[in-house]
C-alpha positions in Angstrom: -35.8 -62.1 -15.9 -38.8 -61.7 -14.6 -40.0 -63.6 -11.5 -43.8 -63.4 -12.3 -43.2 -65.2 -15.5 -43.7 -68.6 -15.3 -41.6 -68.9 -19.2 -39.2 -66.7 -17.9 -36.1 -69.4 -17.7 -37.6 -70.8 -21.0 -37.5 -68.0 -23.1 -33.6 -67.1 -21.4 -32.5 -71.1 -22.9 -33.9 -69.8 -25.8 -31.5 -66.9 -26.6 -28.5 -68.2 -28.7 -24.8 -68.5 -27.2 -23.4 -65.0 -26.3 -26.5 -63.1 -28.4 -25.0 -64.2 -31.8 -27.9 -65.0 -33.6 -26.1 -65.1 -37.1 -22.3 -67.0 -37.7 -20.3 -68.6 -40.1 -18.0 -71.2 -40.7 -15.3 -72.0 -43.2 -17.2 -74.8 -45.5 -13.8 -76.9 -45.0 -13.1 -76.7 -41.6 -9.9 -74.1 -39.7 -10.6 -71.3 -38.1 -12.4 -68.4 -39.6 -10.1 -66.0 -40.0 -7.6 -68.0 -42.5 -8.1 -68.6 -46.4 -10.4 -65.4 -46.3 -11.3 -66.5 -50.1 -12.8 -69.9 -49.6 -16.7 -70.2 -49.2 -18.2 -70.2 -45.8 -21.3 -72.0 -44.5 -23.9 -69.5 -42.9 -25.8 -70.3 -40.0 -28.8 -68.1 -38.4 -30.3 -69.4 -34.6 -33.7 -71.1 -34.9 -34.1 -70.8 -31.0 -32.7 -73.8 -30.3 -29.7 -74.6 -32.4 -27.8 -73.0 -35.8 -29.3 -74.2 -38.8 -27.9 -73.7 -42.0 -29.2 -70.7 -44.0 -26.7 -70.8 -46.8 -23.1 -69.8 -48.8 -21.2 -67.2 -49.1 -18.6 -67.2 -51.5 -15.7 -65.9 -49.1 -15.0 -64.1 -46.0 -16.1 -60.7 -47.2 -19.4 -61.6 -47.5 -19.9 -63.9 -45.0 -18.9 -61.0 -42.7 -21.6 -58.8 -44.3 -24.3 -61.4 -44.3 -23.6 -61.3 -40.5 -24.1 -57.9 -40.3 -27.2 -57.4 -42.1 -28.9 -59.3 -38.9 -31.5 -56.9 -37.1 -30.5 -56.5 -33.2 -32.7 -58.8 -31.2 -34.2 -57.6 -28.2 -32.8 -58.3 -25.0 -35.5 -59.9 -22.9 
């Protein structure tokens, strides 16, 4: 952080839990891992809470929708 910045402890508040900025969920609830081929619920970070950004259709690509997210810079 840097001290000069008066937005500094903002813009760190702003950064999504543990630097995931993409995540999904199973659309019925349970933990992710199980019942790899029921639809998920896909979430991206708005900079202040997961919002919904749409389906997937199962596990496979939920995972790959994840991964498709560009690296955010650390600030």
């Amino acid at each position: 952080m840097d001290p000069s910045d008066p937005l500094a402890p903002y813009e760190k508040r702003r950064r999504p839990p543990l630097d995931i900025y993409r995540r999904h969920r199973p659309l019925h609830g349970g933990a992710g891992h199980l019942r790899p081929e029921e639809p998920r619920a896909l979430e991206e970070w708005d900079g202040f809470a997961y919002a919904p950004a749409g389906t997937a259709p199962d596990l496979a690509a939920a995972v790959s929708w994840v991964a498709q997210a560009e690296p955010q810079p650390r600030q």
